[in-house]
N, C-alpha and C positions, 0 to 999 in steps of 0.2 A: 463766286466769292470764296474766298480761302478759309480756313479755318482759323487763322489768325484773326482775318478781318472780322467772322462772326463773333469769335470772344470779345471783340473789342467792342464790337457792337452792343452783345450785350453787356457789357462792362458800363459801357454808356448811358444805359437803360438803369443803374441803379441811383439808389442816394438813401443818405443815413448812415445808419448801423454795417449796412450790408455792404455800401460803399467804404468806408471807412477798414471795415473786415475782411473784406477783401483785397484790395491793395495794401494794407499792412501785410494782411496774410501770403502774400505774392512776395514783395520787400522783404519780407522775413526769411520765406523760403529760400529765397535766389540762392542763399548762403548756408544755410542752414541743411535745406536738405536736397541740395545742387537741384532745384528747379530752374534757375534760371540758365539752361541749354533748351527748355520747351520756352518759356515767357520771362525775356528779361525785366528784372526789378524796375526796371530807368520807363519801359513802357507802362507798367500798372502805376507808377508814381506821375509822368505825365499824365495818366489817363486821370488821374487821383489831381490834378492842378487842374483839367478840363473840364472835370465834374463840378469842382469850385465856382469856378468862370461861370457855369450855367444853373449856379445857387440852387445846386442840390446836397451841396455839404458846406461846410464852413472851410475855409482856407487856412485860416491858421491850426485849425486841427487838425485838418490835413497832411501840414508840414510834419507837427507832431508824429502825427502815426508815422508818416511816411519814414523819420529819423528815430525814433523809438523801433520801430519793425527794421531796418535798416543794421543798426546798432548789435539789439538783441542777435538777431539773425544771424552775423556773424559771430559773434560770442558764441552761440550754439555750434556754428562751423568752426570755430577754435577748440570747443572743446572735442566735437566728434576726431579735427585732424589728430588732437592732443593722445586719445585714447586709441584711436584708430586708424589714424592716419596712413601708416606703412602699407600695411596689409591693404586697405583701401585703395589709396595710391598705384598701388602695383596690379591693381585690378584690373579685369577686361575692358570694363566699364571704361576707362580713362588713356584704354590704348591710341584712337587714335589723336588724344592730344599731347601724347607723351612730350612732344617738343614745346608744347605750351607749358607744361607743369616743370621742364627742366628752366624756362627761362625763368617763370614764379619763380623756383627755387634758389635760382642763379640771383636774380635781383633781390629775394630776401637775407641774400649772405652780404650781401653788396651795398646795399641799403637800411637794410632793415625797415626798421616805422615807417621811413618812405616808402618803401616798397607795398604795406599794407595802404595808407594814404593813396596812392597814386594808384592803385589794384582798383580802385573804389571806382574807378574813370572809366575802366575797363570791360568789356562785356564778360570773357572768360575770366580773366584773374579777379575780378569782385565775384565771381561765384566759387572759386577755388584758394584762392590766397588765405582768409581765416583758418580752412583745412592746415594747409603747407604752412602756417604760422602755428597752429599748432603742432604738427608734427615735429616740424624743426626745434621745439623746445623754446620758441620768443617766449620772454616772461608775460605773463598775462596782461600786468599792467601797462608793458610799454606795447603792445598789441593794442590795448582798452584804450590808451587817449591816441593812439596813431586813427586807430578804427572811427572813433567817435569823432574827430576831427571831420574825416573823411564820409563819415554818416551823414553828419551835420549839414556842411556844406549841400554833400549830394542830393538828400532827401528835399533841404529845402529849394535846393536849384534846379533838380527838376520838375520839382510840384508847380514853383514858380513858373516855371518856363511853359508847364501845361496851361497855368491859367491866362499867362499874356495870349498865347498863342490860340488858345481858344477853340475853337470850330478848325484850326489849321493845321490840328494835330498830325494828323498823316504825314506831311509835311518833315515835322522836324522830328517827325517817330525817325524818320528813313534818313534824314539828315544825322541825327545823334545815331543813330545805329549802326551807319558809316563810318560815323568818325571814332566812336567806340572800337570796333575791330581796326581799324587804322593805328590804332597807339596802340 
């Protein structure tokens, strides 16, 4: 067994507070403090719809945390890009995605708020775009309702998608994870 598959396992094994704390707390990270290159957001937030499904937390709070941690989480990666970004950016740390942060940065001269919006879809640019949006100087608040759009939807579509899917999750973990790096 992988060590992915053990976290998930136990990830499985919670409900409550704990549950709820930690897939916000996961969600939040991705962005915030680029976790999500070890545990993408998209898998703690289905795991967080599956936990629903076998009523060990509530579903509609669920969604909440999931789009509240979502939301926040890049806010905090706007502001670190904001402060930080360059210096960051140019880091060891992010050598070998350089061609993933040139196209970020490519599609947020090009699109802008889309470009945050549709990052959200994304495995790597949802964990990098709020940075590179703040860096680049986007105004906060056309960042704020592009992000929050993209929160929205996302948090609650994958929570959802955890709880129809159920027990099946492996499934569309590997499915969504695919299609994520594909776009």
């Amino acid at each position: 067994m992988s060590i992915i598959s053990s976290i998930v396992d136990e990830i499985l094994k919670l409900h409550g507070l704990a549950a709820y704390g930690l897939v916000g707390g996961l969600a939040f990270a991705e962005a915030a403090l680029f976790v999500g290159f070890v545990l993408p957001g998209e898998t703690a937030v289905l795991l967080g719809g599956v936990l629903a499904n076998q009523h060990r937390v509530s579903l509609p709070v669920m969604i909440a945390v999931a789009v509240l941690a979502a939301i926040i989480g890049d806010s905090v990666g706007y502001g670190v890009g904001r402060h930080f970004g360059t210096r960051l950016l140019s880091s060891r740390i992010f050598e070998r995605r350089r061609r993933g942060l040139e196209r970020g940065q490519q599609a947020l001269r090009e699109n802008g708020g889309r470009a945050v919006f549709l990052a959200r879809f994304t495995a790597f640019l949802r964990a990098v775009m709020p940075g590179l949006a703040g860096a680049s100087r986007m105004p906060y608040r056309r960042f704020l309702a592009f992000n929050a759009a993209g929160g929205l939807i996302w948090g609650a579509g994958f929570t959802l998608l955890g709880y129809l899917v159920g027990a099946s999750y492996h499934t569309v973990e590997n499915i969504a994870g695919r299609a994520s790096e594909a776009i």
